[in-house]
N, C-alpha and C positions, 0 to 999 in steps of 0.2 A: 504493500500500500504506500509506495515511496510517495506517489501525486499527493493524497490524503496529507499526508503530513506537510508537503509545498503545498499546498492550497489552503491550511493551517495557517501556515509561517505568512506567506502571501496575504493573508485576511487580519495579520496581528494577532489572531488568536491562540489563547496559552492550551494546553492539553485540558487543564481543568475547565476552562468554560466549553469548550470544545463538548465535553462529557455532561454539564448542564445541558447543552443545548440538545444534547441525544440522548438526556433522561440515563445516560449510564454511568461509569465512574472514570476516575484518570487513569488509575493499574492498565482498564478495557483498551483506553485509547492510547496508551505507551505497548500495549501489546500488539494494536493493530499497527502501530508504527516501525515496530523494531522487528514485524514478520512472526512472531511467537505464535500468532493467533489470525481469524479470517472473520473481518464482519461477515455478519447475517447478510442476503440478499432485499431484506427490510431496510437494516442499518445502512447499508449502502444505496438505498434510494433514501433514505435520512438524509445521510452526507454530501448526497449530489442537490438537494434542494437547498439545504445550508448555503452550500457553496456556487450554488447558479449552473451545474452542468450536468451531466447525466451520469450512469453506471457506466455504459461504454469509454464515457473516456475518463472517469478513475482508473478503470482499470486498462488502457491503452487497448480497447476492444474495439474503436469507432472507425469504421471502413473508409470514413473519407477524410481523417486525421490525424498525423502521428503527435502531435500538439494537443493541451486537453481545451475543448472549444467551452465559453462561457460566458455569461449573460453577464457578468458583472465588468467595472471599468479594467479589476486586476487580473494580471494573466503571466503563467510559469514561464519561465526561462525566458524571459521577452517576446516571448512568440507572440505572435500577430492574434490567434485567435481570443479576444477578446472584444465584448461590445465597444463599437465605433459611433455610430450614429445609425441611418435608414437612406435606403433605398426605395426609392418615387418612380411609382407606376403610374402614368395617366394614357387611359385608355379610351379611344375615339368614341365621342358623343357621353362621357364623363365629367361630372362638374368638379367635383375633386380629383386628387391622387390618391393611388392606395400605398399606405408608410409601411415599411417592412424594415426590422431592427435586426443589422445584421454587423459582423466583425469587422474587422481592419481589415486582414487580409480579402473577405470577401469585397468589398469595397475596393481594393488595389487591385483586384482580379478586374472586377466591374469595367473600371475606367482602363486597364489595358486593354483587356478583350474587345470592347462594344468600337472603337477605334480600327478593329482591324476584320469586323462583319462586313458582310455584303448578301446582295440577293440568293447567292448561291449557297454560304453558310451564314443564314440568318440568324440561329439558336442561340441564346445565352442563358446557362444553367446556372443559378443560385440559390445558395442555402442560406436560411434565414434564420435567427433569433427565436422567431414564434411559433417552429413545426412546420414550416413550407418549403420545399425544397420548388424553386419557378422554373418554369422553361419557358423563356421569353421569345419570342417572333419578331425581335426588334423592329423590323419593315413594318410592320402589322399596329404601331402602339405610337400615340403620339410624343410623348417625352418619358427619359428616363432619367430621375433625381440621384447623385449620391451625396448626401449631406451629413456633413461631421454636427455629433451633437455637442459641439462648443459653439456651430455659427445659428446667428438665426432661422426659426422658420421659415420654409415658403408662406409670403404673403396673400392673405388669405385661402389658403389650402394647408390646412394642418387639423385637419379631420385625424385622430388615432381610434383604430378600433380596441376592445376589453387590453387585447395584450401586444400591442403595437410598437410598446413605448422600449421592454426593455424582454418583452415576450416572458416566459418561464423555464423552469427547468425541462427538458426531454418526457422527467418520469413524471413530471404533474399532466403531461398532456397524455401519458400513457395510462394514466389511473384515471383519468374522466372520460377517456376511450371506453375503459372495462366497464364503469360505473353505466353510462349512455348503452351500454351494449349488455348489460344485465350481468355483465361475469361473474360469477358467487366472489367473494372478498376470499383472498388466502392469509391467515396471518402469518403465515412465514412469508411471505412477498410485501406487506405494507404493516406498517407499526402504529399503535392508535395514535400518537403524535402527527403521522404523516394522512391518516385518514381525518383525525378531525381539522389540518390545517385544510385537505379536498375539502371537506363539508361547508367553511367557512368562504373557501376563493366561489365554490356554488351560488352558496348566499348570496354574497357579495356582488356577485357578477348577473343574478337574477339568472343562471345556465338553468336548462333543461334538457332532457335528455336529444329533442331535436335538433338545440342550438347546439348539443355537443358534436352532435352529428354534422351539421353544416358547417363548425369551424373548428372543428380537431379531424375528425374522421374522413369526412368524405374528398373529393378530387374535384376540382371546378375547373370547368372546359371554358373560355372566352373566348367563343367565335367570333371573326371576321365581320358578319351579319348582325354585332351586338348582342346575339344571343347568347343567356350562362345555363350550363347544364349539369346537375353535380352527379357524379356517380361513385360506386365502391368497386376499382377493377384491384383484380389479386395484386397485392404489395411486389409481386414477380413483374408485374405486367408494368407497372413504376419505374422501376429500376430499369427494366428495356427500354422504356420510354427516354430516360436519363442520360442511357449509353447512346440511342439515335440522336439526341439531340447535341450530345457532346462532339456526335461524329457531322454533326452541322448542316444535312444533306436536307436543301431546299428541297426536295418530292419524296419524304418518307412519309410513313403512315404509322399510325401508331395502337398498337393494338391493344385497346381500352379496354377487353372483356370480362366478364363477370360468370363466371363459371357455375357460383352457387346460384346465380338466380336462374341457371340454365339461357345465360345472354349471351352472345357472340358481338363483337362492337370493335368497327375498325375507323379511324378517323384522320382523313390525309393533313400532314402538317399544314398544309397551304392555308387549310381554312380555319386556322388558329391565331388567335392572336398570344393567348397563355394558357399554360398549363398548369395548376395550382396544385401541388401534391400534397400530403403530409410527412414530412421529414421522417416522423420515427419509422411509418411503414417500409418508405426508401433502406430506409438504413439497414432494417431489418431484414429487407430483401437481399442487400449487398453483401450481409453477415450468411446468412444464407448460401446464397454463391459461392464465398471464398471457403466456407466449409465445407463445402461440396469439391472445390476443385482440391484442397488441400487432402480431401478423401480420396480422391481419382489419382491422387500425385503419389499418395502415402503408397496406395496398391498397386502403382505402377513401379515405385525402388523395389520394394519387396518381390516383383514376378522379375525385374530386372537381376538385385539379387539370386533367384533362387536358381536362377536360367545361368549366371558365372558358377553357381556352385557344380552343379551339373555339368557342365562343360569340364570343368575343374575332376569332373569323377568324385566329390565328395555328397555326402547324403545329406540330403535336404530333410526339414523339419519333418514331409509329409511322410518320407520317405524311408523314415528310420522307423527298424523293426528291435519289438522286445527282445533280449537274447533268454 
């Protein structure tokens, strides 16, 4: 838990409040610091809401970061991923912009890449602060904002929606998923400190389970024709989506499908202006993938191994018999 303890030191905070603020003792939080011991999977979405970032990147798990990314101003080792300010979408026949609170480094991506699009590769992919990971159609969108939160607002367009400003942690928008989606509560997965802070941000924010749905869960399509369409395609089907538009190709298609509702749904980029995801799903998808191939790599040394041993005239695992 080396992060855990730089995200600690990074926040000024001593061991002992640290163990206030998780309801447990100093001994717990010098043992998860010095490796002796393994927070819970509760305690560690504890720590990631503390500290403004998720489980995957305490624990260096997060597929599109080797840096840990975070809502808050402070950030390890200097790295870039830290809140900067938002990103300004205005889109044709829109009276506002829509603000999207995202890092430095996405930001300096922002303003290098969108300088060197064209018709041909239109896409620009960003990840955001609130759960959104965008796929932009630049051609398609009338202005894109990136604004440090030290200069002024845009004059008269500084509409934020609930979590715009500095967005939340990964696993707050992962537990009001479950919560909208009826998941029975596990208590080895969330600790009553961290469900009664969900029950309060609820309140507070006036959510219901549809609102949750329409701004955690589901995928907003914003057509060319002004028209918004939300749907829930497989978190697979995301991540593909992600890889087409990184690969920037003006006439892909993107295939939106829903399997559980027995829906098939294909949608050519052209006619897009954005693609609005939810970040944890992406992610989740991409964690996915890499375990997957890391599994096809693993049983690929191992038949590569067994194939020299054989060659070699020596008996392989399968191969040896009791004497």
């Amino acid at each position: 838990m080396k992060k855990f303890k730089e995200f600690r030191q990074a926040h000024g905070y001593t061991q002992g409040k640290v163990a206030e603020m998780l309801r447990t003792t100093q001994q717990t939080i010098a043992r998860w610091e010095s490796g002796q011991a393994e927070p819970s999977l509760a305690a560690l979405r504890d720590i990631a809401v503390i500290f403004s970032t998720s489980v995957d990147d305490l624990l260096g798990t997060n597929p599109f970061s080797d840096a840990a990314v975070t809502n808050s101003y402070f950030s390890l080792d200097d790295s870039e991923e830290h809140f900067w300010g938002h990103l300004g979408v205005l889109l044709p026949g829109e009276r506002y912009t829509r603000w999207y609170p995202i890092t430095l480094k996405q930001a300096r991506y922002v303003e290098a890449a969108i300088i060197q699009l064209d018709s041909q590769e239109p896409w620009l992919a960003v990840s955001t602060l609130n759960n959104r990971m965008l796929l932009i159609n630049v051609p398609e969108v009338h202005r894109i904002y990136v604004l440090d939160d030290n200069a002024d607002p845009v004059s008269d367009d500084w509409e934020l929606g609930w979590d715009s400003y500095q967005g939340h942690s990964l696993e707050v928008y992962r537990a009001l998923s479950n919560w909208a989606m009826g998941t029975p509560d596990d208590e080895e997965e969330f600790s009553d400190p961290f469900k009664e802070g969900l029950e309060e941000l609820i309140k507070e924010e006036n959510l219901t389970e549809e609102l949750v749905h329409e701004r955690v869960i589901d995928t907003h399509l914003h057509f060319t024709n002004g028209q918004l369409h939300r749907c829930t395609p497989d978190q697979d089907k995301l991540f593909s989506a992600l890889i087409q538009a990184k690969c920037s190709s003006s006439s892909l298609v993107f295939d939106l499908s829903e399997p559980d509702e027995g829906l098939a749904s294909y949608v050519p980029g052209k006619v897009i202006r954005m693609l609005d995801m939810p970040l944890y799903q992406v992610i989740d998808a991409a964690k996915q993938e890499r375990e997957e191939l890391e599994r096809i790599e693993a049983v690929a040394e191992t038949e590569v191994a067994s194939s020299k041993m054989r060659h070699a005239g020596l008996p392989t695992k399968k191969g040896r018999k009791k004497s």
